[in-house]
C-alpha positions, 0 to 999 in steps of 0.5 A: 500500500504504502510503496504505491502512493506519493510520498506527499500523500504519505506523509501527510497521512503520518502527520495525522496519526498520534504522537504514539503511533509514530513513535512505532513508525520511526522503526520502520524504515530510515526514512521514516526515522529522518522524515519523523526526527526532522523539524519541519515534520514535527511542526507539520504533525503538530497542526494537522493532528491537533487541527483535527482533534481540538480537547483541553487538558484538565488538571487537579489535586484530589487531596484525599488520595495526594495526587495530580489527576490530569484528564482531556476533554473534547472541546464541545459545549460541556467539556466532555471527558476523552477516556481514549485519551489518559494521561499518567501522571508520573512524577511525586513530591518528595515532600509534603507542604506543597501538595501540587507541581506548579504549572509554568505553561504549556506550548507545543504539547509541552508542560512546564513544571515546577517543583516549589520554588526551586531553591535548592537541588533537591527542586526542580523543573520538569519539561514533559510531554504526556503525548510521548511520555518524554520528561526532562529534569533541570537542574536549576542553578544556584543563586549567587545570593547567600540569603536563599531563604530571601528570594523570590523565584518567578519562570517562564516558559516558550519556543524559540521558532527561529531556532527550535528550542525551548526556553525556560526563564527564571527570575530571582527577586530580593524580598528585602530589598527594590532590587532588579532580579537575577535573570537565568534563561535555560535552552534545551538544545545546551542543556545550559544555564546563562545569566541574563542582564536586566535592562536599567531603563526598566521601572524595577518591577516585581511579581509574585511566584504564584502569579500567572504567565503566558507565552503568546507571540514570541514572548513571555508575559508576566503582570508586574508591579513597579517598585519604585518609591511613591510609584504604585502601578501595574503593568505588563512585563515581556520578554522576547524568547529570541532576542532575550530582552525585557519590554514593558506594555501599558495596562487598560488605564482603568487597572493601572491602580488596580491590585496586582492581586486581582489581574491575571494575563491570559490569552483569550480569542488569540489575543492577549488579555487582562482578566480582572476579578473582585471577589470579596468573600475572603472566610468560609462559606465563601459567598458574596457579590463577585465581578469579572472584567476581561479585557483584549489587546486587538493590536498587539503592543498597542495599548489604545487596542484594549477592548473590554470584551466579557463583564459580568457580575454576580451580587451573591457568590463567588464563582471562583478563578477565571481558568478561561473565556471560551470563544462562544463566550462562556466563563470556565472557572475553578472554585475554592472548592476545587470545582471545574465549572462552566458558566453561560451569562448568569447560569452555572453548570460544573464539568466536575464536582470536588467532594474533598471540601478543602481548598484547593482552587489554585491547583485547577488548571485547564489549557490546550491539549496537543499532541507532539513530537516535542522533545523526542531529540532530547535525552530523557530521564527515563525512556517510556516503554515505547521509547525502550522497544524501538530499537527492538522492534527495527529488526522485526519490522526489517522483513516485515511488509511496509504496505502491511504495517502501513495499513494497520497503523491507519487502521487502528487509528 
């Protein structure tokens, strides 16, 4: 079969089966292995595929049992779960006051993972991709401050297009002291830390470790807090993952007095967004009037582009934090409860309820889920089991008939 078609049909086929079963068609012959191992393919499988099978990835902690649950669900109207799709989560804490990983970010299938604040080498950053089970550890470095117990650690997360490669930044704040941070970036292809100048015509901004991040268009972005004597603003902090330099983008003049406490970055309708939320149920049982504002940068870097595009207000609850507005408009949202609810104008729906009654509403986290190659060129911790039978399975695979094991990957996909 395979060896009667065009190698453009072919490959566009392969673009379109799951990261696992090209794991399995990288042993079938060398130029399955260059095509699938190239770049240009990688980017080509990580469009199509996912292009084509849109989900969501769900993670929470279920304290009862103390572990992550990650779940996929399809993109439809309810977030219904994916159950041929499972997602074992393989790492454990070595210790217990922190109950969950940190979720830095995900871009290209890959999640960013920080073990508490890093602040020593038994921390850690993880990058994983769950599609190929691939997982690499960084081993942060050490900070060139005595004091570590005075730091404050904020990351970032993204890909570099111009030169394949995965960054992860991290920024080492002085708690008792305004002072600009230690800036680290790490590239996966090095496998090596570098210093990074903070730039001096900066205001000395400061951000909080549990604040979110995104990575959207080329940079990193953080909200940040000017720390400068008789200043009290937010903003915007970038930073340009190829050409590793810090901006700063002005705020909707209306947040710009605002509690970094209630701002959150996001990106929403392929656009960077603000959202802004006023809660003020602060004791149990957490009920209350709630308001939620989303703002939208139409014109990316131009601050005259905001545009307040969701504001809603609920004078008697608290509907938790804002997790995602979804393209029909809908509010996705995780309550101190730890409830994953969908909210469609002033009606509220959960796609799961927590029955722990503990709060862990910070450990909520929904992002795309995509299927990538990502990582593959990269020596793992542990190789999977799949990862380990390659090699094995090449020889089978030598006598076998290409058509035939062409035909059952399609099959059974």
């Amino acid at each position: 079969m395979a060896g009667h078609l065009p190698m453009e049909v072919i490959v566009e086929i392969l673009s379109r089966l799951p990261s696992k079963s090209l794991l399995r068609c990288r042993s079938m012959c060398k130029s399955w292995l260059s095509l699938i191992s190239s770049a240009e393919f990688k980017l080509m499988h990580l469009n199509n595929f996912n292009q084509q099978n849109p989900r969501n990835l769900v993670r929470r902690f279920e304290w009862r049992e103390n572990k992550e649950v990650y779940s996929v669900h399809f993109d439809d109207e309810a977030l219904t779960v994916d159950r041929g799709t499972l997602v074992e989560f393989p790492f454990h804490r070595n210790r217990h006051i922190i109950f969950y990983f940190r979720i830095i970010g995900c871009c290209n299938g890959v999640i960013c993972l920080s073990d508490d604040k890093c602040e020593s080498r038994e921390d850690k950053i993880i990058l994983w991709n769950p599609s190929i089970r691939r997982n690499v550890t960084l081993i942060p470095p050490m900070f060139r401050s005595s004091n570590m117990e005075d730091m404050l650690l904020v990351f970032g997360f993204g890909y570099d297009k111009m030169s394949g490669d995965y960054k992860v930044v991290r920024l080492a704040y002085d708690d008792c002291s305004i002072t600009r941070p230690q800036v680290e970036v790490y590239t996966v292809k090095t496998a090596i830390w570098r210093a990074v100048g903070f730039p001096h015509d900066l205001p000395c901004f400061s951000i909080l470790p549990n604040w979110s991040q995104v990575f959207f268009n080329g940079s990193m972005h953080w909200i940040a807090c000017d720390l400068t004597p008789g200043v009290s603003r937010c903003s915007i902090m970038t930073f340009d993952i190829r050409t590793e330099l810090f901006a700063e983008i002005q705020l909707p003049e209306s947040l710009l007095q605002e509690s970094a406490m209630s701002l959150e970055i996001a990106v929403v309708r392929e656009s960077l967004a603000v959202i802004y939320s006023s809660r003020h149920s602060h004791s149990f049982p957490w009920s209350g009037p709630s308001t939620y504002k989303i703002w939208a940068m139409k014109e990316y870097k131009n601050p005259a582009s905001w545009t307040m595009i969701y504001n809603m207000h609920y004078p008697t609850k608290d509907v938790g934090r804002v997790l995602r507005l979804r393209k029909n408009g809908d509010m996705i949202t995780g309550s101190r409860y730890g409830d994953l609810m969908i909210h469609t104008d002033n009606v509220g729906y959960y796609v799961y309820a927590s029955c722990t009654g503990f709060i862990i509403e910070d450990s909520i986290y929904i992002d795309i889920y995509q299927q990538s190659l990502a990582l593959l060129d990269v020596e793992p911790d542990v190789q999977s089991e799949e990862m380990k039978g390659e090699q094995g399975r090449a020889e089978e695979y030598h006598d076998e008939s290409l058509g035939t094991l062409f035909r059952g990957l399609v099959n059974e996909n």
